[in-house]
N, C-alpha and C positions, 0 to 999 in steps of 0.2 A: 723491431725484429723479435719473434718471440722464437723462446731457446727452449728445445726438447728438454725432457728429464735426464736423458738419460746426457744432455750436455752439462747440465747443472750438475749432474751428481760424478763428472768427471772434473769439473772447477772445483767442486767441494772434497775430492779427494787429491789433484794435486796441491788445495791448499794446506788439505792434513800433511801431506808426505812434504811439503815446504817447512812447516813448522816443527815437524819431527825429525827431518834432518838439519836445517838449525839448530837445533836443542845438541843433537849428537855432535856436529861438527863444531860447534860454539864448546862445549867441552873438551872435544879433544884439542883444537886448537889452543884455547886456552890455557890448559894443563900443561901442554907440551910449552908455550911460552915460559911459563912460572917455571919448569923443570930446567927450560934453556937458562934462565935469567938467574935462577939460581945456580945450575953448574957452572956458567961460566964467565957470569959477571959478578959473585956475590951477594946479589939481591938476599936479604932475606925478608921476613914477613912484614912487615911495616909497608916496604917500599914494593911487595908482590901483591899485597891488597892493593893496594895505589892503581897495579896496571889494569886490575877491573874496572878502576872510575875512572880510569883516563881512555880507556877502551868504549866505556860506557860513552863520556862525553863528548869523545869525537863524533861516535858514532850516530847519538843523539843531533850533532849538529850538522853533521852529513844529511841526515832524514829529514831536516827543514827544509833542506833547501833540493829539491828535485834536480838541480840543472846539471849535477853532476854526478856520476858513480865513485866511489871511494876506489876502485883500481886506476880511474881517471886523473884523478887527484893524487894519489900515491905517485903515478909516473910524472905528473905534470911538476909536483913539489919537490921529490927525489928522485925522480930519473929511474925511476924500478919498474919494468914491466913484467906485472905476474901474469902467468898462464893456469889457465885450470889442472886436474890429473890429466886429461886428454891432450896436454899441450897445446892449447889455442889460446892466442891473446883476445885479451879483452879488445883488443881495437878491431875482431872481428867479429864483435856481437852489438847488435844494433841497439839491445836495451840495455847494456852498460857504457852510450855513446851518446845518448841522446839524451833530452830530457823528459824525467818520466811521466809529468804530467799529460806528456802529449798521447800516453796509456788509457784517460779518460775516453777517446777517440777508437780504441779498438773495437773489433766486435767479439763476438764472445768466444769465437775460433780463435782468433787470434791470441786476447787473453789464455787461452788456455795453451797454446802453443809457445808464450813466452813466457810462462808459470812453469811448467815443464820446461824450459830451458835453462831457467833462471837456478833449476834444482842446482844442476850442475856447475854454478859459481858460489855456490854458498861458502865452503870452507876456503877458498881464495878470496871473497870478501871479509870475510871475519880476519883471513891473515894479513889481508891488507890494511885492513881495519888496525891492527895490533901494531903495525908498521908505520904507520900515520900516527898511533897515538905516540909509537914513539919519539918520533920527527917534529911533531906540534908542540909533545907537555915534557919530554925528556931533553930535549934539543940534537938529538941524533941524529948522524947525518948518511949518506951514502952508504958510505964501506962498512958501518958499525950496524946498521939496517940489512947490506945483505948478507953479513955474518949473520945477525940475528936470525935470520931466514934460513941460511943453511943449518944451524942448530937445530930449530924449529921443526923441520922436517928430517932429520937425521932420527928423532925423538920420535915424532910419530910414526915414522917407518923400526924403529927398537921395539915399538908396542904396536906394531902391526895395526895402528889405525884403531887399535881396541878401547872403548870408550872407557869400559870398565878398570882395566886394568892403568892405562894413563893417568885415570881418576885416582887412583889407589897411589899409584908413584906418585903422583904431584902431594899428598899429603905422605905416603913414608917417608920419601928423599927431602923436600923442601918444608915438610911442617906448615902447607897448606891445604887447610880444611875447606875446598871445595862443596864437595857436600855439606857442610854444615854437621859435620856429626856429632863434634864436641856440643855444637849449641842445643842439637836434640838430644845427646844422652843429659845435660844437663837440665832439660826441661823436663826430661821425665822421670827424674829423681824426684 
């Protein structure tokens, strides 16, 4: 099948705005975790670095293996079903139900209709993602997971979703340098 330009340059622009609202929502999500886990479990820094690599290696280990989506796995492990900000469950979206490999098989409409859909679960997989890491490398269970969650978004609705300003409280309030700034002022000394 060959694919106009101007379809190619519609795949190549939801894949920018895919990776540029991951970057946003992988921040604010995270920030707001560390904010939660410091006010109201004590976490301080040691064990708030920790939740990037336990976030990181779930999340790594979910991506091996296509046959499942991490809200699948969250509900299946903990009994938690998240919905996106629209309030739709994952169990009514076909590409976080199936397995993804069977994605080789689209055609290029398609692809690009389920790239554009997929916008809209990003910061619900990242938070599931955080909610798994905690259940697999924390041993948390049910009730302690959707505390965590109501935190989580109490937090990001206090900073109205604002990447920048999150960023800044996760290192005023908790004394994590997210950004790396300590490590860049000291490099450019």
């Amino acid at each position: 099948m060959k694919v106009s330009k101007q379809l190619k340059k519609q795949i190549m622009d939801v894949e920018r705005e895919i990776v540029a609202e991951g970057e946003k929502y992988f921040d604010i999500v995270m920030c707001a975790s560390v904010i939660a886990l410091y006010r109201h479990y004590g976490w301080r820094q040691k064990r708030l670095e920790n939740l990037f690599k336990i976030h990181h290696e779930v999340w790594n280990e979910i991506a091996a293996d296509n046959s499942m989506s991490v809200l699948k796995l969250l509900d299946q492990e903990c009994n938690i079903e998240l919905t996106n900000r629209e309030g739709v469950s994952y169990r009514n979206v076909i590409f976080l139900n199936s397995d993804i490999d069977e994605g080789k098989d689209l055609t290029p409409f398609q692809w690009l209709y389920m790239r554009q859909n997929q916008k809209k679960w990003l910061e619900t997989q990242i938070t599931g993602c955080v909610c798994l890491a905690m259940h697999r490398k924390e041993g948390w269970g049910f009730e302690r997971i959707k505390q965590l969650l109501i935190y989580i978004q109490e937090i990001k609705e206090e900073f109205d979703y604002d990447r920048e300003r999150i960023v800044k409280a996760a290192y005023k309030e908790a004394g994590y340098d997210w950004e790396g700034r300590e490590a860049l002022a000291q490099a450019n000394n």
